[in-house]
One Martini backbone bead per residue (centre of mass of N, CA, C, O) as a GRO file, in nm:
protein
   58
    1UNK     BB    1  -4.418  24.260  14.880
    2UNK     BB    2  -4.536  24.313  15.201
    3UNK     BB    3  -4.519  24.174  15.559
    4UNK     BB    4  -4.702  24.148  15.895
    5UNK     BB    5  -4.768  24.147  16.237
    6UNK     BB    6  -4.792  24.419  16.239
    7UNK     BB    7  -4.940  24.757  16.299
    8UNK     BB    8  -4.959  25.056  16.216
    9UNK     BB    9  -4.938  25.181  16.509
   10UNK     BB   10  -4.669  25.004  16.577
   11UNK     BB   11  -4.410  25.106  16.411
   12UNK     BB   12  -4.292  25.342  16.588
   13UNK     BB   13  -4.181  25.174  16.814
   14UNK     BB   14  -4.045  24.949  16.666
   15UNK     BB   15  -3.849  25.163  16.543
   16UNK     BB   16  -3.790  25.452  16.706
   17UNK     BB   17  -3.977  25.623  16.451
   18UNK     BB   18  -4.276  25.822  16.379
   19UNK     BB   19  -4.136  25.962  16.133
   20UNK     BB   20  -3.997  25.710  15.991
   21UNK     BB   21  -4.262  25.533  15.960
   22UNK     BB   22  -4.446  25.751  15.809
   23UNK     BB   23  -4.218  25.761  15.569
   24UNK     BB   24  -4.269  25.458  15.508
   25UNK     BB   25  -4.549  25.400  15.484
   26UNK     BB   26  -4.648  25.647  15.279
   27UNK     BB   27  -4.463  25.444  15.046
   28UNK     BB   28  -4.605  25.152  15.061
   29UNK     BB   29  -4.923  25.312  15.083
   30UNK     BB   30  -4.905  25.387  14.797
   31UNK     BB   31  -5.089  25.208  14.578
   32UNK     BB   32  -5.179  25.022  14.691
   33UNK     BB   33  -5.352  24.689  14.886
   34UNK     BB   34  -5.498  24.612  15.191
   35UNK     BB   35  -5.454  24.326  15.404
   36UNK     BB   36  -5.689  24.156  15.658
   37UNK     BB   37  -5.610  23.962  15.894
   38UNK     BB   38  -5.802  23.739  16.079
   39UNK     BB   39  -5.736  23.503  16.347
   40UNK     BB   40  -5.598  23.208  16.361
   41UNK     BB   41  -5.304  23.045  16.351
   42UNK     BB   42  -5.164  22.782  16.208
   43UNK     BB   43  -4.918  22.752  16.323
   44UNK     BB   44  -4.968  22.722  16.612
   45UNK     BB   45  -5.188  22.487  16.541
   46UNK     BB   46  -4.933  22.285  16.418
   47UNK     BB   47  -4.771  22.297  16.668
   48UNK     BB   48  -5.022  22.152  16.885
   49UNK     BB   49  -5.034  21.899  16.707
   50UNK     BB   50  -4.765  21.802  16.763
   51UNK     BB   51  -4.729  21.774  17.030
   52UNK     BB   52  -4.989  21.617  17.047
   53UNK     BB   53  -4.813  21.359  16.947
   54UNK     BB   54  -4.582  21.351  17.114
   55UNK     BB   55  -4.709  21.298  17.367
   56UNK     BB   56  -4.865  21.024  17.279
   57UNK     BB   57  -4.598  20.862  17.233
   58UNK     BB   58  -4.458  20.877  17.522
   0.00000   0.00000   0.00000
């Protein structure tokens, strides 16, 4: 498994080679299945939760 944060088409300058970017995604997603999450993050989330108690308690 493997999961990114990343979109494929910013692999290339993430990595600083748009040629070897495209031969490690060639064979990461070759008979792969790719899942794309679209939302908000929860962890963003569940940090503005603390935050939001912690300013409460002070």
């Amino acid at each position: 498994m493997v999961t990114s944060n990343r979109v494929v088409q910013d692999w290339g300058a993430y990595l600083g080679d748009n040629t070897m970017s495209s031969t490690i995604l060639d064979r990461l997603m070759h008979h792969c299945h790719s899942l794309e999450f679209d939302g908000r993050s929860y962890r963003l989330k569940e940090a503005a939760e603390t935050l939001a108690r912690k300013s409460k308690a002070s």
